[in-house]
Each structure stands twice: as structure tokens, then as C-alpha cells.
C-alpha positions in Angstrom: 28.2 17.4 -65.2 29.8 17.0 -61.6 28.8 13.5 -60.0 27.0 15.7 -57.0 24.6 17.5 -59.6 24.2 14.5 -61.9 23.0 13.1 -58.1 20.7 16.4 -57.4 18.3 16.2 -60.5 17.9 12.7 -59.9 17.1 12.8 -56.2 14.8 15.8 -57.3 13.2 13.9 -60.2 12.3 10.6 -57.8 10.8 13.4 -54.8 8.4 15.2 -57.3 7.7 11.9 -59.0 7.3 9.3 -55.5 5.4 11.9 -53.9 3.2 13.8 -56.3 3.4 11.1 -59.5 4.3 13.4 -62.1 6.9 15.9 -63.0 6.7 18.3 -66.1 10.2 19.4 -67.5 8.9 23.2 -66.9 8.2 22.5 -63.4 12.2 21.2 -63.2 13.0 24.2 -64.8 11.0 26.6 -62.5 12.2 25.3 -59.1 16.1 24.6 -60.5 16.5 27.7 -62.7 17.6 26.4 -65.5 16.1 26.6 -68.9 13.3 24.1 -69.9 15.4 22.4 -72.8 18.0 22.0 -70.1 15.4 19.8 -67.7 13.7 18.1 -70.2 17.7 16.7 -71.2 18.0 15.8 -67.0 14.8 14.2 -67.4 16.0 12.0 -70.7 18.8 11.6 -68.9 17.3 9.8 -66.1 14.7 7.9 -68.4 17.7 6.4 -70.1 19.2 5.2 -66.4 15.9 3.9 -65.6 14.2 2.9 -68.7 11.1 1.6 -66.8 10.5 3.9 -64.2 8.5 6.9 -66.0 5.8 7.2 -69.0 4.9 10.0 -70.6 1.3 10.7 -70.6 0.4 13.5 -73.4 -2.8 14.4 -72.1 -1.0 15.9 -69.0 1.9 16.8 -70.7 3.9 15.2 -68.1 6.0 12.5 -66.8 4.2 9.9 -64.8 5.6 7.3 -62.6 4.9 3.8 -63.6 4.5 0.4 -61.4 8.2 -0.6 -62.1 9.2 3.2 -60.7 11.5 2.1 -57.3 13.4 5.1 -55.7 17.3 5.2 -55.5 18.1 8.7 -54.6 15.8 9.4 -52.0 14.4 8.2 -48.3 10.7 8.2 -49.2 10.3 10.1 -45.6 7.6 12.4 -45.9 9.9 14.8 -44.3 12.2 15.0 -47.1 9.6 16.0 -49.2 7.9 19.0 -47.4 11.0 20.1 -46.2 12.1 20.9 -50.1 8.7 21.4 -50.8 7.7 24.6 -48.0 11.7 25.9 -49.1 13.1 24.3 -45.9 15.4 21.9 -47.4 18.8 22.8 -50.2 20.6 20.2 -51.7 24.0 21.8 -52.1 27.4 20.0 -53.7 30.5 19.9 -51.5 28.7 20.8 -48.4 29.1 17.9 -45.3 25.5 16.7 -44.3 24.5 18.3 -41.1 23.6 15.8 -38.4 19.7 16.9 -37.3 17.5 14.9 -34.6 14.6 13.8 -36.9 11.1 12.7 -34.8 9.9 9.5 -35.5 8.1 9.0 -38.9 4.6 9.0 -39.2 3.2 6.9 -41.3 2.4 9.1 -44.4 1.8 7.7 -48.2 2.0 9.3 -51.6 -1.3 8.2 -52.1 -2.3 10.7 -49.4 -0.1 13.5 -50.2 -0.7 14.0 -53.5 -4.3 14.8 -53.5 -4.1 17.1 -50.0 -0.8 19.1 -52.3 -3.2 19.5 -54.8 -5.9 20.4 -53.4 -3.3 22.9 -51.4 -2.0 24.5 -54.9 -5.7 24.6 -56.2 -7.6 25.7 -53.0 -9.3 22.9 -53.6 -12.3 21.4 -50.9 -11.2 17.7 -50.2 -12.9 15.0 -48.0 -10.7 13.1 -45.6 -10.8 10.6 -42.8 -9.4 12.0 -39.9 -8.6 10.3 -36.7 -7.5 12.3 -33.2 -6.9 11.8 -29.7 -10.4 13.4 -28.7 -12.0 11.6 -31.7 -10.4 8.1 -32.1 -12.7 6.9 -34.6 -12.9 7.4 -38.3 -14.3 10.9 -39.0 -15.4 11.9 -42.1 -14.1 15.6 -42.5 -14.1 18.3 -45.5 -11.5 20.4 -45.2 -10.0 23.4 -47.7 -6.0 23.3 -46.5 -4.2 26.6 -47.0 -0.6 25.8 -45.7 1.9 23.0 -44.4 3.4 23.6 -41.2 6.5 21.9 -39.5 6.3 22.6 -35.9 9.7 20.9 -35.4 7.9 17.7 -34.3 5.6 16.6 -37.0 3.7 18.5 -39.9 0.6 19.9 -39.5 -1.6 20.7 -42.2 -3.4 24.2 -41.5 -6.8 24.5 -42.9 -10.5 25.9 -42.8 -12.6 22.6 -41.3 -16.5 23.0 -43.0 -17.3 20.9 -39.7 -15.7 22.9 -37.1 -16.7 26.2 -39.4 -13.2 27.3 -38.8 -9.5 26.8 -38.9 -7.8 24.1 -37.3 -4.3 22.4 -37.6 -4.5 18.9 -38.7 -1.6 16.1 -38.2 -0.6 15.1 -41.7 0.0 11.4 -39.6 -3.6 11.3 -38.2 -5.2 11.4 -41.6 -6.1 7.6 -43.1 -8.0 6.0 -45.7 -8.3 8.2 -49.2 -8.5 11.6 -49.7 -11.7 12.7 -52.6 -10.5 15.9 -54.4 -13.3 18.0 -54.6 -14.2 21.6 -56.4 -12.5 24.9 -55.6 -13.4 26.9 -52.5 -14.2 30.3 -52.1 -12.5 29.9 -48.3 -9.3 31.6 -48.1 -6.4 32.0 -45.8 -6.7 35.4 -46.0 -9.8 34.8 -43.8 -8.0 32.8 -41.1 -7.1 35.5 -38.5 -4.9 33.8 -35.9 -3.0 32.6 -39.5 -2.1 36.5 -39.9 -2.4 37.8 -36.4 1.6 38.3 -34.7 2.0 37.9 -31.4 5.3 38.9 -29.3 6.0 35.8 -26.9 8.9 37.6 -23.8 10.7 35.2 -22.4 13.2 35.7 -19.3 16.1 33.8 -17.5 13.9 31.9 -14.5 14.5 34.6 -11.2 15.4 32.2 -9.4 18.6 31.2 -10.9 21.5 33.2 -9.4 22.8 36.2 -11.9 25.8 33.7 -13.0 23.6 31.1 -14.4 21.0 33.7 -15.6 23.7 35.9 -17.6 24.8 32.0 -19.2 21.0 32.2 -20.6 21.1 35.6 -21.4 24.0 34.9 -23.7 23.2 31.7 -25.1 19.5 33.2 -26.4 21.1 36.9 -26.9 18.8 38.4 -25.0 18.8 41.7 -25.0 18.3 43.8 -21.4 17.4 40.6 -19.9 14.7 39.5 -22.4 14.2 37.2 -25.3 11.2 38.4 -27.6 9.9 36.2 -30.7 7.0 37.4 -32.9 5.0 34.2 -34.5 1.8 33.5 -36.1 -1.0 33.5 -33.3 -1.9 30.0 -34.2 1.7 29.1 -33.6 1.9 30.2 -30.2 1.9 26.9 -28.5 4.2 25.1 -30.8 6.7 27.5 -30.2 6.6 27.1 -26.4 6.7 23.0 -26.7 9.8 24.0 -29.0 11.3 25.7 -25.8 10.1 23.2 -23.7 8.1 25.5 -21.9 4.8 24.3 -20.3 2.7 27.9 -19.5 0.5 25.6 -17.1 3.4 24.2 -15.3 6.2 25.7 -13.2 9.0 23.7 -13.1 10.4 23.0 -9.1 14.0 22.9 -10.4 15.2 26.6 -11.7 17.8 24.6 -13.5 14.9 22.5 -15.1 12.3 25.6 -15.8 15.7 28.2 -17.2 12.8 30.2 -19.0 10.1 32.0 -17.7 7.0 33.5 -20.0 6.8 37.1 -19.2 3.7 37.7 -20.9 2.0 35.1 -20.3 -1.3 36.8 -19.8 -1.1 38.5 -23.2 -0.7 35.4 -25.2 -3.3 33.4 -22.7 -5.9 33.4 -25.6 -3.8 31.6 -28.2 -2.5 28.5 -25.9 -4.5 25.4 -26.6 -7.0 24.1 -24.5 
């Protein structure tokens, strides 16, 4: 086995392991492809290189990660793990490493994670302590999350609130303190209608940029007849526009500054936060 996939299973093993404190040799198998006498020798493999790091518990018919288990292969970012675990991150041998601008980490633990996945997986109810900028004090929250969402700033966490009786996007870096699995919910996405409602956001080079510098946006977003259209989740709405560094509340005084206008904005006026 090359050196770069010898390196793969191992970096996978530790990112299931760090973040969720188990790993099974079919759930190797299911997200690699290979057969499940094939990840239960990468697994062996690994035990043997780190004879103290993982235990087998029976019971769960799993590996688990012991208190001598210390990470080589990989960052113990958060990032790194939703990013492979929501299908947004490859590891792929003799490919160069893109260079991507990263936000600043958030301060995240296993201890967290793990419960919030599983209650994710399990549609599981789970009681948190949740901290925000409107409510800066602990607050004691049930919530039933349905998906992880990276708005290209930080991860949210989108699920139903039982406080808020509805569906609200939660910053995986504003939740402290433990997380109490709970039982299953009957709640379901399916229910969360700005989750499945798709809205068409049209954007436009800023008028009053002369046709020059408006055809240079036209090209670089290939617009087409002058217009950039992008369907996203309704609940999505305002991320994308921070994305494009687009304010709908605020017109820029520099053309040069605003470069996009919002042609719709009235249509999408009921999906912008408050």
C-alpha cells in the first residue's frame, strides 16, 4: 500500500475516532468502499502502530478510543471533520493541497460533537446550553437537529427549537457546557418549510458602474443577459448574500465597493434576518 493511502485510513481512523469515539470496521468499509475484511486489516494495521490508542468494546461491537489515544494524522479542527463528514472534504493521493482562507476556529470539543451527531443520525431530542448575542447567558435549550450547515464562515447546526416552537440555525461555537441525549422525536425536517422552500436570489452588475467595468462583472460571475440568478434554501438566503458581501439594507456610496446589486430584493424580503 502506497505511503499516501497507508496515510488516508489513518487520518480517517483518528477523525471518526477523535470526534465521534468509536469506529466499527463496517462503517470504514461503507464510507471507503472497500470490503469489511479489508477495513477491519487498516484498522489492525493501525492498532499495531499505536498499540495504546484504541480498545475494543464488544458490547458495541466497535473500536473505542482510549485515554492514551493522541492524534497524528489529523488537525483536531472541527472543520476537518464536518467538512468530510456533510461530503465536503476528499482526501485524494497525488493531488497538491489547495490553499483555502479558513475562519478563525471556534472553540468546539468532541465531547460536544459527538452527542449533537448522534442525536443528528438518530433524530434524537437533546438538551443543550446555548449562549447568543441576544441571550448572553446560559440557556437551557431542547432542540431535535436535522442538518449541519457551513455557511462559509462557521457551522451552523439547523434544527426544530421546542422553545422557539420552530426551526432555527444554531452556531455549533455558541453551544457550551454538555449536551444530554434524549429520546427520538417525532419532529422532522420534512416539516421545516424555509429548509425545503427555493428561492431565486438575481443579482446585477451595480448601474452605476460604466458598461466596461459592468461587462468585467458580467464575465467574471457569467451572467447571462446581464444577470446572475442562484436558487438556495429559503433559510439560506442571508448567508448567501454575506457570502457576496452584499448588505440588502445598505447601499454602498462607492459603485466600485457595492459591484452587485439585488434585483429582487422585494421577493426575497421575507427570508432576510431581522
Amino acid at each position: 500500500m502506497s505511503n499516501s493511502k497507508h496515510h488516508f485510513f489513518n487520518w480517517l481512523i483518528e477523525l471518526h475516532i477523535y470526534w465521534e469515539g468509536r469506529i466499527q470496521p463496517s462503517q470504514l468499509a461503507s464510507v471507503t468502499n472497500i470490503s469489511r475484511q479489508q477495513a477491519s486489516k487498516k484498522l489492525s494495521c493501525y492498532r499495531q502502530e499505536n498499540p495504546e490508542a484504541l480498545s475494543f468494546c464488544n458490547k458495541q461491537k466497535a473500536y473505542l478510543a482510549t485515554a492514551n489515544f493522541s492524534p497524528h494524522f489529523i488537525s483536531c479542527e472541527v472543520g476537518e471533520y464536518l467538512r468530510w463528514v456533510t461530503g465536503q472534504e476528499t482526501q485524494q493521493a497525488g493531488i497538491p493541497a489547495n490553499l483555502c482562507l479558513e475562519p478563525p476556529r471556534r472553540s468546539i470539543t468532541p465531547e460536544l460533537i459527538r452527542p449533537l451527531i448522534q442525536a443528528l443520525r438518530e433524530q434524537r431530542r437533546i438538551e443543550v446550553n446555548y449562549v447568543s448575542i441576544s441571550n448572553p447567558n446560559h440557556e437551557g435549550r431542547i432542540i431535535v437537529p436535522h442538518h449541519l450547515v457551513n455557511t462559509g464562515q462557521r457551522w451552523h447546526l439547523r434544527a426544530w427549537c421546542e422553545k422557539s416552537q420552530g426551526y432555527r440555525d444554531f452556531v455549533l461555537g455558541r453551544f457550551q457546557g454538555n449536551a444530554e441525549l434524549l429520546d427520538k422525536s417525532t419532529v422532522s425536517a420534512d416539516d421545516d418549510i424555509a429548509w425545503h422552500t427555493q428561492v431565486t436570489l438575481i443579482f446585477a452588475p451595480d448601474p452605476r458602474l460604466d458598461k466596461a467595468q459592468r461587462q468585467v462583472i458580467e464575465f467574471e460571475y457569467a451572467m447571462q443577459n446581464g444577470q446572475l440568478k442562484i436558487v438556495t434554501r429559503a433559510c439560506l438566503v442571508s448567508y448567501k448574500l454575506q457570502l457576496l458581501n452584499i448588505n440588502p439594507r445598505i447601499y454602498e456610496a462607492d459603485a466600485k465597493a457595492q459591484q452587485l446589486i439585488i434585483v429582487n430584493k422585494d421577493d426575497i424580503k421575507q427570508w432576510l434576518f431581522d
